[in-house]
N, CA and C atoms as a LAMMPS dump frame, in Angstrom:
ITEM: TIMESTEP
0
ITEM: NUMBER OF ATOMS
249
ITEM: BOX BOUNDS ff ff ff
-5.0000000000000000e+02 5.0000000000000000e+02
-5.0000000000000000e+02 5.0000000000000000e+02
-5.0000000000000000e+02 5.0000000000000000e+02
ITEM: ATOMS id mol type element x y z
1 1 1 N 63.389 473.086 -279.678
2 1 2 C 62.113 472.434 -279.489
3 1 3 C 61.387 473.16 -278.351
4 2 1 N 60.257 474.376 -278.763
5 2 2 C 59.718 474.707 -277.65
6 2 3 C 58.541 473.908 -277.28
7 3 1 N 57.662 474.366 -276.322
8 3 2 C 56.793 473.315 -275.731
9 3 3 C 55.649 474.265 -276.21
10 4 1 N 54.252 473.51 -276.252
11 4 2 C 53.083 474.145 -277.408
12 4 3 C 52.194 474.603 -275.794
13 5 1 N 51.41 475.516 -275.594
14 5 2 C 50.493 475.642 -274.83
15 5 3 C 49.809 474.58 -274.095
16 6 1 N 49.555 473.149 -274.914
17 6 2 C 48.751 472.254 -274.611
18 6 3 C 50.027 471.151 -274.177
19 7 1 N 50.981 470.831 -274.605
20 7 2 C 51.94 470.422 -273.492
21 7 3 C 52.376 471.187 -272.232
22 8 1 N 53.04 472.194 -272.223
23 8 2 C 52.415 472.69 -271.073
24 8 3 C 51.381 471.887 -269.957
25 9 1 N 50.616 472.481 -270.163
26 9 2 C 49.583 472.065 -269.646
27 9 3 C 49.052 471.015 -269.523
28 10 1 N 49.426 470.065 -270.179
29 10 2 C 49.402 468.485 -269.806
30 10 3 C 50.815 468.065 -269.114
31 11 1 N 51.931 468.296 -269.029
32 11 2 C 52.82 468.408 -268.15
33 11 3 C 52.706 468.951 -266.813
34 12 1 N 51.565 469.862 -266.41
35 12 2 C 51.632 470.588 -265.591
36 12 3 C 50.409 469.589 -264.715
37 13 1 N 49.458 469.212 -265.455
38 13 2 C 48.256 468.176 -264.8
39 13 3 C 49.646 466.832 -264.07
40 14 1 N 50.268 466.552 -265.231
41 14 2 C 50.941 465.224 -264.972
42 14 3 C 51.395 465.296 -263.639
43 15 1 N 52.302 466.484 -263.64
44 15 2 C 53.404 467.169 -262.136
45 15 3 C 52.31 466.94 -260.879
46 16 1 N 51.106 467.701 -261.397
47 16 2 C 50.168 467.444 -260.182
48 16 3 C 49.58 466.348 -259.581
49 17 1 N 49.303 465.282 -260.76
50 17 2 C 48.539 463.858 -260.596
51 17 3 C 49.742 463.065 -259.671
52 18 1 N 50.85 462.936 -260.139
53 18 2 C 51.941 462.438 -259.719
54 18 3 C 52.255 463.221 -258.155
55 19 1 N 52.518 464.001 -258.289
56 19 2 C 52.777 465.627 -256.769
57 19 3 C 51.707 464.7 -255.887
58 20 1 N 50.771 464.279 -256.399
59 20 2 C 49.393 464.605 -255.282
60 20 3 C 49.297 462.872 -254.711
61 21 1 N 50.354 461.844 -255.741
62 21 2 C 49.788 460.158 -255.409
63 21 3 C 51.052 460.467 -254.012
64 22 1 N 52.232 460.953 -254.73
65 22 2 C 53.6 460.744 -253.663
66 22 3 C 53.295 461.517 -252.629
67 23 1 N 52.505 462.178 -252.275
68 23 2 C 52.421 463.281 -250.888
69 23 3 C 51.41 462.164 -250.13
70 24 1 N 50.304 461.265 -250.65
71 24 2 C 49.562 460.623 -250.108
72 24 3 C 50.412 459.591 -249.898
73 25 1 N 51.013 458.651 -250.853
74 25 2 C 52.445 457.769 -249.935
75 25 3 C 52.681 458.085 -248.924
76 26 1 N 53.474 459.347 -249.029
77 26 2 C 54.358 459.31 -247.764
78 26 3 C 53.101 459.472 -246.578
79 27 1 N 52.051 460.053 -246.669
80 27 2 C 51.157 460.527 -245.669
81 27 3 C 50.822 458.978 -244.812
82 28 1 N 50.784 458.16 -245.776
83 28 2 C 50.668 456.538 -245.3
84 28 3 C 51.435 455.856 -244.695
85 29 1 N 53.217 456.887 -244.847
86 29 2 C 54.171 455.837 -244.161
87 29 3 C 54.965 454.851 -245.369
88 30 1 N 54.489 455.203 -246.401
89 30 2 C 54.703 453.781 -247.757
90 30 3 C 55.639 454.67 -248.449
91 31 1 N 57.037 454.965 -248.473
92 31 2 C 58.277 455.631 -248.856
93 31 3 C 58.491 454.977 -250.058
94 32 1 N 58.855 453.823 -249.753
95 32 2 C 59.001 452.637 -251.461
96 32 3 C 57.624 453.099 -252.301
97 33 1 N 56.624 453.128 -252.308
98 33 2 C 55.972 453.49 -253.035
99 33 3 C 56.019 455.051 -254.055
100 34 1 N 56.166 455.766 -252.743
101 34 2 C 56.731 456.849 -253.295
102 34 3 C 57.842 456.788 -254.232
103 35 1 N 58.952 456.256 -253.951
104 35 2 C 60.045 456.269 -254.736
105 35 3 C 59.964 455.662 -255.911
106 36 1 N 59.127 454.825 -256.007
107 36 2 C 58.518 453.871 -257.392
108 36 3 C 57.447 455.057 -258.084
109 37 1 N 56.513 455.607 -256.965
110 37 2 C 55.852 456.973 -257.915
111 37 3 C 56.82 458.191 -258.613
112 38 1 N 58.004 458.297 -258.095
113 38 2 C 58.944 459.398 -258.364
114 38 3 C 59.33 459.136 -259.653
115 39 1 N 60.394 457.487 -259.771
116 39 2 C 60.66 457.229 -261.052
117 39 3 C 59.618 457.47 -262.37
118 40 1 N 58.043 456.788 -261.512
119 40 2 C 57.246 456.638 -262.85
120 40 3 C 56.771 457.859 -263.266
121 41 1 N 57.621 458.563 -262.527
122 41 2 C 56.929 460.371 -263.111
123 41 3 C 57.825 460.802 -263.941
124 42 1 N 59.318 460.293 -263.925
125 42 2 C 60.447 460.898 -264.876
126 42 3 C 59.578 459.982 -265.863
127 43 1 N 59.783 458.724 -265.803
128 43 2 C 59.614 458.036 -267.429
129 43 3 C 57.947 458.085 -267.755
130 44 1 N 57.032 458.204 -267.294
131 44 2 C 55.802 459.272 -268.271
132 44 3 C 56.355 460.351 -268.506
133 45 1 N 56.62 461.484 -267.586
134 45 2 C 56.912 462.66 -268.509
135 45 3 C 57.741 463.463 -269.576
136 46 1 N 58.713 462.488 -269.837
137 46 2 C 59.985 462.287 -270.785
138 46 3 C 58.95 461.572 -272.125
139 47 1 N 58.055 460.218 -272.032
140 47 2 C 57.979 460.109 -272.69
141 47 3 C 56.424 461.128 -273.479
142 48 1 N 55.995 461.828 -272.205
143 48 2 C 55.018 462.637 -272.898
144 48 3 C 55.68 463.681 -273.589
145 49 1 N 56.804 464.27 -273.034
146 49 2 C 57.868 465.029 -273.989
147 49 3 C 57.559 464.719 -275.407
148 50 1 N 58.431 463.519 -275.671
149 50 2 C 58.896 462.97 -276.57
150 50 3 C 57.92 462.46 -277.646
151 51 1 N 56.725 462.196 -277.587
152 51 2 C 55.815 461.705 -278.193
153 51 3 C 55.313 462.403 -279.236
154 52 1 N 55.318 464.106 -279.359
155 52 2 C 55.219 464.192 -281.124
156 52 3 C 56.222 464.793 -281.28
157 53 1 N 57.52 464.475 -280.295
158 53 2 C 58.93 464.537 -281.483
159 53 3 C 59.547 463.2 -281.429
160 54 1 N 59.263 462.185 -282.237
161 54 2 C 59.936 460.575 -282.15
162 54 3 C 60.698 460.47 -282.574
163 55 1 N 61.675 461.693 -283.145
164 55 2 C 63.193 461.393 -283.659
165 55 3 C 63.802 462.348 -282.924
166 56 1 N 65.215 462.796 -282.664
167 56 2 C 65.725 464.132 -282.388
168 56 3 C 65.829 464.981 -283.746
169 57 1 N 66.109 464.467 -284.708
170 57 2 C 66.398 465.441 -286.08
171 57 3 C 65.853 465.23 -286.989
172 58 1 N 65.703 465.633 -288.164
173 58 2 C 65.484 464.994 -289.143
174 58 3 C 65.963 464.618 -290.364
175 59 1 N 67.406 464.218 -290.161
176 59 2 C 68.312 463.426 -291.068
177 59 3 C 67.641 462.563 -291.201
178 60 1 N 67.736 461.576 -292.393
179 60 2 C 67.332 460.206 -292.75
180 60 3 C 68.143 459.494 -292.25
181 61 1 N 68.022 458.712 -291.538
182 61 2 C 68.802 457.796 -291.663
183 61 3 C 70.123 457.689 -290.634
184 62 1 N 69.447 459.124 -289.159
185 62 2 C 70.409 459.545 -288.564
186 62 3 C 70.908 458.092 -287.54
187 63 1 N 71.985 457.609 -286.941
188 63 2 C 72.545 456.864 -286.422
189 63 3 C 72.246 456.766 -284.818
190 64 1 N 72.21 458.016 -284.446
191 64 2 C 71.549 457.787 -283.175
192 64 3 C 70.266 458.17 -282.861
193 65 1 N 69.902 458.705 -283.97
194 65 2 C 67.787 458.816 -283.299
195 65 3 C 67.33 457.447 -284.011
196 66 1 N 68.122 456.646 -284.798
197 66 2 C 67.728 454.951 -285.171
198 66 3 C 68.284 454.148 -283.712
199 67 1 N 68.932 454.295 -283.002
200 67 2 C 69.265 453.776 -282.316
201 67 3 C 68.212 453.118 -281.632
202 68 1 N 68.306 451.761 -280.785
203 68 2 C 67.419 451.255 -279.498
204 68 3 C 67.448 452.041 -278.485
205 69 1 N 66.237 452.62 -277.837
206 69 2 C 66.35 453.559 -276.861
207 69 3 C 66.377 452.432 -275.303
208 70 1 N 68.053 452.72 -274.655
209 70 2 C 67.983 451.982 -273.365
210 70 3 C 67.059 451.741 -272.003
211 71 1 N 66.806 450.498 -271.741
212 71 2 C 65.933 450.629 -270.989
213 71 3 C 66.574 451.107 -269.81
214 72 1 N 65.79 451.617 -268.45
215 72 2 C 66.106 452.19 -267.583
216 72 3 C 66.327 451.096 -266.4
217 73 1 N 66.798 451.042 -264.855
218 73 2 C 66.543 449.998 -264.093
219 73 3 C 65.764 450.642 -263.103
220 74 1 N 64.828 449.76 -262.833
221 74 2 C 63.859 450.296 -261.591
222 74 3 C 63.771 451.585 -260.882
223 75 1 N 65.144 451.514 -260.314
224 75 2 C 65.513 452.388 -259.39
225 75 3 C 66.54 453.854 -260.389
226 76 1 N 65.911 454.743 -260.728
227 76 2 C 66.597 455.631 -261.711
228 76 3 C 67.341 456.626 -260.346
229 77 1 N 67.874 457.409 -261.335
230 77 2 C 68.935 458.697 -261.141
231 77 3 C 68.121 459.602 -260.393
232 78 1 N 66.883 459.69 -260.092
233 78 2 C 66.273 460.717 -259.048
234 78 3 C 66.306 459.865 -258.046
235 79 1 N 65.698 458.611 -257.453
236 79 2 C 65.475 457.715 -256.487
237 79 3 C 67.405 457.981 -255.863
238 80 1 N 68.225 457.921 -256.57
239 80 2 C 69.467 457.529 -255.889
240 80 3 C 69.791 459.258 -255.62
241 81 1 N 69.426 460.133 -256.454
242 81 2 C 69.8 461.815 -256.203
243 81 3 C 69.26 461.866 -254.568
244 82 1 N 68.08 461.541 -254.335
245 82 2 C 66.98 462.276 -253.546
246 82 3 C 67.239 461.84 -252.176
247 83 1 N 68.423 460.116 -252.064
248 83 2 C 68.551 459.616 -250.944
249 83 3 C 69.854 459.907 -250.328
């Protein structure tokens, strides 16, 4: 699955929109905020990934791209990496 010119580049705005709220957090002193901006940057940009590929394969009927996709908890795997 390569990435098209125009993802790219909407990935690359995202990195920045996001880059530019968490540098003003912290500039405020507001760390929790930041760390709540960090997560919400993995789960937009995973799901901007993911959005015109909504299966992994294309078996019919495959068992795990039917699956319920798990929800995450607040505090993800970068927030706990980063501390």
């Amino acid at each position: 699955m390569s990435a098209q010119p125009d993802d790219v580049r909407r990935l690359r705005d995202l990195h920045d929109f996001y880059a530019w709220k968490v540098n003003a957090a912290i500039g405020k002193g507001r760390e929790e905020l930041a760390w709540e901006l960090a997560d919400d940057y993995v789960d937009t940009s995973v799901k901007a990934m993911t959005a015109a590929h909504p299966i992994a394969c294309e078996r019919g009927g495959c068992v795990m791209c039917a699956r319920p996709s798990a929800t995450r908890p607040k505090r993800g795997w970068l927030s706990r990496l980063l501390r």
